[in-house]
C-alpha positions in Angstrom: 7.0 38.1 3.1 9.9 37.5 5.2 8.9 38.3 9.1 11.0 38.8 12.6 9.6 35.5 13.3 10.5 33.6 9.8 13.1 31.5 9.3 15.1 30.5 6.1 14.8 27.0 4.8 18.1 24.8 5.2 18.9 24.5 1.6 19.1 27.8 -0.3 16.2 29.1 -2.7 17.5 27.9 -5.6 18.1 24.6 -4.4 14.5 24.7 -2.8 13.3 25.6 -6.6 15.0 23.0 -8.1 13.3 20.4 -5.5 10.1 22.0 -5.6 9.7 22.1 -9.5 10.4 18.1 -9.6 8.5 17.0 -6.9 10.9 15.7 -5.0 9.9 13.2 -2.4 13.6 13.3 -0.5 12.8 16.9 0.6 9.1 16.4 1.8 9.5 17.7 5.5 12.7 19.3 4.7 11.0 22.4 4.1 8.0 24.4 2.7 7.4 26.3 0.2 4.6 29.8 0.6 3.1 30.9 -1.9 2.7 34.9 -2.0 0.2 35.1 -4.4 -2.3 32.6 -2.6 -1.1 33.3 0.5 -0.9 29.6 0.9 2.3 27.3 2.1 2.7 23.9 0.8 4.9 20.5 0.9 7.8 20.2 -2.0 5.4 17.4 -3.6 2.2 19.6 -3.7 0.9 18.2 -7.3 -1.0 22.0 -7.7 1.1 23.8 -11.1 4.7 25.2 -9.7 4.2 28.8 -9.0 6.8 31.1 -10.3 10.3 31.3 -8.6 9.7 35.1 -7.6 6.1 33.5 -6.1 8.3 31.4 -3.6 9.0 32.0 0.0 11.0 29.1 1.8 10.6 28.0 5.1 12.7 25.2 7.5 9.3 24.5 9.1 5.4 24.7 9.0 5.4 27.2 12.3 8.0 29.2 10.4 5.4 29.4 7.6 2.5 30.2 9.4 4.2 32.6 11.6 5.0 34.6 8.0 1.2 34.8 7.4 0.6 31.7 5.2 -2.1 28.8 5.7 -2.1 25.0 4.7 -2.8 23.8 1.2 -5.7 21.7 1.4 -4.7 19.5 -1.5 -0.7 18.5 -0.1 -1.6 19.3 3.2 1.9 19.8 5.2 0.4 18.2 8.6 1.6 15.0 6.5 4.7 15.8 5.5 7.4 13.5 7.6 9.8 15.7 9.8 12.7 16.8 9.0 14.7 14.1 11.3 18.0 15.9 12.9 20.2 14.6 15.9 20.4 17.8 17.9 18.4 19.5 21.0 16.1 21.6 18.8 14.2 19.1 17.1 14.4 16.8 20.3 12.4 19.6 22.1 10.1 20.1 18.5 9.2 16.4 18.6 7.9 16.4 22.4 5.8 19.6 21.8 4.4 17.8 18.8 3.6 14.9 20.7 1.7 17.1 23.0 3.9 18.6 25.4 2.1 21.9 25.2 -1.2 20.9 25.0 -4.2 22.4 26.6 -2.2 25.5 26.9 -2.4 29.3 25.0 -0.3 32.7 25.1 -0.7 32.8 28.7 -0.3 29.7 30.4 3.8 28.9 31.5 3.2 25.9 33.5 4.0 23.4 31.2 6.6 25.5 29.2 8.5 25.5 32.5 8.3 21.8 32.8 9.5 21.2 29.6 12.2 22.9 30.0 13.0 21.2 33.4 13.0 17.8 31.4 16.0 19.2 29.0 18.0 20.7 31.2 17.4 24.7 30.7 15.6 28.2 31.7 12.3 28.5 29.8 15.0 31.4 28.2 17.4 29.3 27.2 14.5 26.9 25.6 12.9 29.6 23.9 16.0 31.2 22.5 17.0 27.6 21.1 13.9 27.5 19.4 13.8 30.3 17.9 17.2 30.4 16.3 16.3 26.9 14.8 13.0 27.4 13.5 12.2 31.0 13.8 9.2 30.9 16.1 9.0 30.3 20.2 7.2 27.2 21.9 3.9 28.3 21.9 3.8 29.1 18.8 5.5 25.8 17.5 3.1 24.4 19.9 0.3 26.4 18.4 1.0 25.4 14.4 1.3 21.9 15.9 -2.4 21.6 17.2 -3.8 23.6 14.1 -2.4 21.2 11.9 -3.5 18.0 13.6 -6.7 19.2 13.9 -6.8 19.8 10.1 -5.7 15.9 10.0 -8.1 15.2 12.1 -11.3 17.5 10.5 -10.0 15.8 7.2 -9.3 12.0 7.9 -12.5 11.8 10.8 -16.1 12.1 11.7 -14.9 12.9 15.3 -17.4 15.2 17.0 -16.0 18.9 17.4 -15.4 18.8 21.1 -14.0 15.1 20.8 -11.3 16.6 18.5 -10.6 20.1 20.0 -9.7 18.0 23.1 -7.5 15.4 20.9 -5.9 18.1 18.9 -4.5 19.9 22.2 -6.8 22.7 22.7 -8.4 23.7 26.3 -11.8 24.3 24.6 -13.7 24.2 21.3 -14.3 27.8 21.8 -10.6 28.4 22.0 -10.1 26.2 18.9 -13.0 27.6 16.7 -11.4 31.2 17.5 -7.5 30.0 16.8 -8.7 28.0 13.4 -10.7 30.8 12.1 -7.8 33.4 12.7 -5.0 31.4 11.5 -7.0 29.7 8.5 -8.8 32.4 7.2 -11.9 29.7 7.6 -14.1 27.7 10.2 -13.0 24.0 10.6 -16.5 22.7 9.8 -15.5 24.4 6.0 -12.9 22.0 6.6 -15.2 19.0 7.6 -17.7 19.4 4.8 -14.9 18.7 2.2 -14.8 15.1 3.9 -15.5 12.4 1.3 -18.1 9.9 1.7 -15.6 7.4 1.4 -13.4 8.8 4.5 -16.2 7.8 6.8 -14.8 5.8 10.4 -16.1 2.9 10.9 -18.3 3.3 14.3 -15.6 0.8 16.6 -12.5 2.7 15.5 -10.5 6.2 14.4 -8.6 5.8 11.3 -6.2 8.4 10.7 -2.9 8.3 7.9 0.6 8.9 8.3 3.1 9.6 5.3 6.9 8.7 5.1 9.4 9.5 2.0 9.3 6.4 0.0 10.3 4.0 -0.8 9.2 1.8 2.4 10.3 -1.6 3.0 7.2 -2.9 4.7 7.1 -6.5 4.6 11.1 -6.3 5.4 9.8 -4.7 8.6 6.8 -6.8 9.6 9.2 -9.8 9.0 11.6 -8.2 11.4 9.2 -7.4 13.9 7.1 -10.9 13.7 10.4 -12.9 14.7 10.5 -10.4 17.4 7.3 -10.0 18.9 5.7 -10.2 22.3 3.0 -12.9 22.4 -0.6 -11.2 23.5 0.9 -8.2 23.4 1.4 -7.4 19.8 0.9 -9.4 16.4 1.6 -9.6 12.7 -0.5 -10.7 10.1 1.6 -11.3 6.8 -1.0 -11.8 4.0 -0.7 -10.5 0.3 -2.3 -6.6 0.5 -3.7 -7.3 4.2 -0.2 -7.2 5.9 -1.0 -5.4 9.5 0.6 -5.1 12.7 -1.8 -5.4 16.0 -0.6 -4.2 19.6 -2.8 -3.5 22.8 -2.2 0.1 23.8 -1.7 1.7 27.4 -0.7 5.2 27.2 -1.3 8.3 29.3 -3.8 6.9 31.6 -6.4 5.8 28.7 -6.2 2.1 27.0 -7.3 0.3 23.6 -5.6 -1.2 20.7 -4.3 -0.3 17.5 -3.9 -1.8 14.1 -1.3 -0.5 11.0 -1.8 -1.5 7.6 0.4 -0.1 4.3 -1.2 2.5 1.9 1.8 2.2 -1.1 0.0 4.1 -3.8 -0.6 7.0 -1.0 2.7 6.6 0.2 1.3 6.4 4.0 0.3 4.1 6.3 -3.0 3.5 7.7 -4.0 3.5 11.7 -6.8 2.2 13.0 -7.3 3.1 16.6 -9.7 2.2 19.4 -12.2 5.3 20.2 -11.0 4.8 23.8 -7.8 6.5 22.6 -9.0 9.3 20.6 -8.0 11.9 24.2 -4.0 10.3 23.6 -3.9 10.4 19.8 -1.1 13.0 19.1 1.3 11.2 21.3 0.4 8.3 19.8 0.7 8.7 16.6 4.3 10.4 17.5 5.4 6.7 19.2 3.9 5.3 15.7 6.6 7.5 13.4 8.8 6.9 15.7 8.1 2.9 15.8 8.1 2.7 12.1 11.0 5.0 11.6 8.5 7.3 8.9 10.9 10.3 9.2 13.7 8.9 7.7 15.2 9.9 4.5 15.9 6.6 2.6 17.5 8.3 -0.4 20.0 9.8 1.7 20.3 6.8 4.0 21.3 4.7 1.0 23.6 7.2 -0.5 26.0 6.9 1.6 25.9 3.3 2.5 26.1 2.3 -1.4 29.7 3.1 -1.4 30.1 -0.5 0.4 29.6 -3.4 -2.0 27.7 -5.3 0.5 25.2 -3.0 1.9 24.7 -1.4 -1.5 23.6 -5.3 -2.7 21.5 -5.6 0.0 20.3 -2.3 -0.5 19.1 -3.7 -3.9 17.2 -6.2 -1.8 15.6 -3.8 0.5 14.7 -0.6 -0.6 13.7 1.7 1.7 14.6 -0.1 4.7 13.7 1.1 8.4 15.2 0.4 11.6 11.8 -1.2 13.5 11.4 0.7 17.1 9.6 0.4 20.0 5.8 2.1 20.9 7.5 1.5 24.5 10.7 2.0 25.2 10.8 -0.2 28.7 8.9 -2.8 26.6 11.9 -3.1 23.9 14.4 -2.8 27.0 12.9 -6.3 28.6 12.8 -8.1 25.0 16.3 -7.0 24.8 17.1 -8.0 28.3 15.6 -11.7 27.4 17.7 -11.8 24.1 20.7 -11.7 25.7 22.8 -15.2 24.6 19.8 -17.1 23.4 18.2 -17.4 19.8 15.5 -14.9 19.0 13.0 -17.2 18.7 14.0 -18.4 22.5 13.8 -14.6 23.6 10.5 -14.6 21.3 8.9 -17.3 24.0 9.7 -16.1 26.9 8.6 -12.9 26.6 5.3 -14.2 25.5 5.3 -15.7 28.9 6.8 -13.1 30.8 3.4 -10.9 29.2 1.2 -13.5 30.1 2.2 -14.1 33.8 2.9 -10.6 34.3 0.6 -8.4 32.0 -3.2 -7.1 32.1 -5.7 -9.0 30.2 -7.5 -6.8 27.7 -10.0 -7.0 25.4 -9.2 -6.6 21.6 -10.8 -7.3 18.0 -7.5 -9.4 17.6 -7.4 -12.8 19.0 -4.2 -12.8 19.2 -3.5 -9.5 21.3 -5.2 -9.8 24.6 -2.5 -8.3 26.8 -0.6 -5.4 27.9 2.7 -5.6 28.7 3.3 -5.0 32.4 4.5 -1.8 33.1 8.1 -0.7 35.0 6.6 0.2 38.5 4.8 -3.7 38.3 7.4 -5.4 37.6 10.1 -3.9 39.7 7.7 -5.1 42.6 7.7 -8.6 41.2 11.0 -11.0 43.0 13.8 -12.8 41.1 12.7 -15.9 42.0 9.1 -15.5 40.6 10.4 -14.1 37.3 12.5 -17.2 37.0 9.6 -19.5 37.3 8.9 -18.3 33.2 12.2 -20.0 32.2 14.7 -17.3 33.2 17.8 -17.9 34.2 17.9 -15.9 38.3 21.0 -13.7 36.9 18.6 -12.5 33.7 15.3 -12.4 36.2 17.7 -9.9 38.5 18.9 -7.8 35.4 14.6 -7.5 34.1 14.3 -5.9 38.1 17.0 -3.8 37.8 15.9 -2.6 34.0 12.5 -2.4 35.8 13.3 -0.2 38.3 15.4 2.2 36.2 13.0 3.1 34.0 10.2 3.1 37.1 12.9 6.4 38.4 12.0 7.8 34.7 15.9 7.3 33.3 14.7 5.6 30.2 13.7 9.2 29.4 16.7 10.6 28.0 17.2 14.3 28.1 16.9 15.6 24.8 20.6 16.3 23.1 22.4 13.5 25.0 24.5 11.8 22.7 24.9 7.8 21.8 27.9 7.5 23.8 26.2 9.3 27.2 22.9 7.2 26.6 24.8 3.9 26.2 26.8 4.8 29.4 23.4 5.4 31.1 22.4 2.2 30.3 25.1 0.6 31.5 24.8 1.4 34.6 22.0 -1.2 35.0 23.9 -4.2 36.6 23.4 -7.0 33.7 23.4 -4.9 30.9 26.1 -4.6 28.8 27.5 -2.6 25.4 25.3 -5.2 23.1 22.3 -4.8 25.0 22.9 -1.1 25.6 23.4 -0.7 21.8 20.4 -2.7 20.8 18.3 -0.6 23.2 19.5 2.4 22.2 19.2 1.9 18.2 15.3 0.7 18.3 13.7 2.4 21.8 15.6 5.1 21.9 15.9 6.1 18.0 19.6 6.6 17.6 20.3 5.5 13.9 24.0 5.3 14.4 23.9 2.7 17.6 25.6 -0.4 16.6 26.1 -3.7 18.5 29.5 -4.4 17.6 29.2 -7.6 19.7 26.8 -9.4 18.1 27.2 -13.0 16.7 25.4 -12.2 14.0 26.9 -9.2 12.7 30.4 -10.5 13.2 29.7 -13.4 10.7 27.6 -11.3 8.0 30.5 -8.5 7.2 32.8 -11.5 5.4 31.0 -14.2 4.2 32.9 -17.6 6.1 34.5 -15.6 8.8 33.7 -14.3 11.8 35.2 -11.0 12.5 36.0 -9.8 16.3 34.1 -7.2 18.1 37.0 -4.9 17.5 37.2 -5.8 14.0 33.7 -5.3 13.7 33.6 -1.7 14.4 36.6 -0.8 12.6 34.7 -1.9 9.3 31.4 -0.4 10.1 33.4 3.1 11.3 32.9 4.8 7.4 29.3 3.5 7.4 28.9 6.1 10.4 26.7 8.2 10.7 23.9 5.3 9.5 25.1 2.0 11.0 21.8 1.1 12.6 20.8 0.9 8.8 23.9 -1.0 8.2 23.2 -3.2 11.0 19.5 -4.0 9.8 20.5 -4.9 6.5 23.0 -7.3 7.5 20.8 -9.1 9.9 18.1 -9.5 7.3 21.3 -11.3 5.1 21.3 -13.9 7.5 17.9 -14.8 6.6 
């Protein structure tokens, strides 16, 4: 079944065989397995009867199976499956198209493809060349398997209207989708829609859709985490025995609502409700969301490797499945971070409340307790010292929120996909006010770099040895072997001091 455009999984077959006959949750995402005598491609954790080891085809990705001729089990459905999370330029690239940066576009339209490959830093070559070495198909076609599949999600988890979810999934036309769908699936998406269950109906005032993760999932550890942290009328938690939810407004791509997450632990997934108002922004949406939750990480291997420390592996115990919390906005996190800078959290907490308030939109919400959105970079940067510092800012930290302000109003809060830790901190740290902390901080939850670690932190420094506070210096010579996962390490440590 193997094709020019197919690509071998990353393990080897047997190793994929092994995972596949024990339904192995760690390697959901990690690759696929196509069937050859259905013609069908599933997830590792598919709970249809194994298929015969000769039956098997592997593949590192879902475009890699598709391009090979197979089609989506409709009972594991791979559009859930959690990526395959890698620190390199070909999955940095993967995860903008499948937030959408091809969307709206087929075989012959390069505009955008020449954009994106602007934003990293090559020739529309040189992109296509790097994917296709890593996962065996070129953009579009990545692209293409990307908008099939989130249409599935969406023909399976709504009752959005055809044209509504052509134009959500990515597709210039329902025509174009209809065609695409048929060809590729082998049937018409409303054979798809008529398998929808009475009981995944929307509710008329929002769009519910799911998103899976590898368990286990430390959720109340996170909403804890995030609650402390929060920016009043901006986002909320609600922490509530099998009602637990976290509440934001929502301002992305020119279109505005709100969104609420709750936890789906028997499914393994959590729930989204979203504001109809969203539905034309829901793939990169829903891309900020498993990125803000950190759904693609691998807590199995995570915890491996940090086990082999006493301490993290008894806080491991503790909190199974543990996440490092991001940001939906990245210049959002960067202020809280700013306004954290020597003062308690629930200090920082207040004032960015405030800083929301004075400075933010009022919007309207089903939550009482989200009415605003947080004012973006190009408002603020407009905004003097002096008035910043009437919300209870020092005028040095009002001057650093400008300068964050109008470095990420330039764009260079977008990192390049590929740059490293060490560039992105340095990049940071060119903002006058911001320093390695801050930059750290920044770069572990909005900018998703799992081995960022703010080796000068109070906090951190007293957790390592209980009854002594350790130097900076010290610091990162005892986390070095927890590399390449001290944001985990960091995380736990800060949820030891309570």
């Amino acid at each position: 079944m193997n094709t020019p455009h197919s690509t071998p999984a990353p393990l080897s077959d047997v190793s994929c065989y092994r995972a596949l006959a024990a339904r192995d949750s760690r390697f959901d995402g990690v690759f696929f397995v196509g069937i050859k005598t259905t013609g069908i491609y599933c997830r590792p954790i598919c709970t249809a009867k194994t298929a015969r080891a000769s039956s098997c085809t592997f593949y590192a990705s879902a475009a890699a199976a598709e391009a090979a001729g197979f089609r989506p089990c409709l009972r594991c459905r791979p559009e859930l499956a959690p990526y395959a999370l890698q620190q390199n330029l070909a999955y940095a690239v993967w995860q903008r198209i499948a937030a959408g940066a091809l969307n709206h576009r087929d075989e012959q339209d390069s505009g955008d493809l020449e954009q994106l490959a602007q934003e990293v830093g090559l020739s529309s070559r040189q992109l296509r060349r790097v994917l296709v070495q890593h996962f065996g198909v070129t953009p579009i076609e990545l692209a293409q398997t990307q908008r099939l599949l989130f249409a599935k999600k969406l023909l399976q988890e709504t009752a959005l209207p055809m044209a509504v979810l052509a134009d959500a999934a990515g597709f210039g036309s329902v025509r174009r989708f209809n065609a695409l769908f048929s060809e590729r699936y082998g049937m018409a998406p409303t054979a798809v829609r008529r398998q929808l269950k009475a009981s995944a109906a929307q509710e008329a005032d929002n769009v519910t859709v799911r998103l899976a993760y590898r368990p286990p999932f430390a959720w109340e550890t996170m909403l804890r985490y995030l609650q402390r942290r929060l920016i009043g009328g901006v986002e909320a938690v609600q922490l509530e025995q099998e009602q637990s939810a976290y509440m934001r407004s929502v301002r992305i791509d020119g279109v505005s609502g709100w969104l609420r997450v709750t936890h789906l632990p028997p499914q393994q997934q959590l729930e989204v409700h979203v504001a109809p108002s969203l539905t034309p922004s829901l793939m990169p949406l829903l891309s900020r969301l498993r990125m803000q939750f950190d759904l693609d990480a691998n807590p199995a291997l995570i915890a491996q490797h940090l086990q082999q420390d006493p301490l993290l592996a008894q806080l491991l115990d503790a909190h199974a499945g543990i996440r490092i919390p991001g940001a939906f906005d990245a210049f959002e996190l960067a202020v809280r971070a700013v306004l954290g800078q020597q003062v308690s959290v629930a200090g920082a907490t207040t004032v960015a409340g405030r800083l929301a308030q004075r400075f933010g939109t009022p919007c309207a919400t089903p939550f009482a307790a989200v009415s605003h959105h947080f004012p973006a970079a190009e408002q603020l940067a407009e905004v003097s010292a002096l008035e910043l510092a009437t919300i209870g800012l020092p005028k040095t930290r009002a001057q650093t929120i400008l300068n964050l302000a109008r470095f990420a109003a330039q764009g260079h809060l977008q990192m390049k996909p590929g740059v490293t830790l060490q560039e992105a901190v340095a990049q940071l740290k060119t903002v006058a006010g911001i320093g390695d902390w801050t930059a750290q901080y920044i770069a572990l939850r909005a900018l998703r770099f799992p081995d960022a670690f703010p080796a000068g932190d109070l906090g951190l420094q007293k957790a390592v040895v209980p009854g002594t506070r350790l130097s900076e210096r010290q610091l990162a010579a005892h986390a070095a072997p927890w590399a390449p996962w001290r944001g985990y390490a960091a995380l736990l440590l800060w949820h030891s001091l309570g």
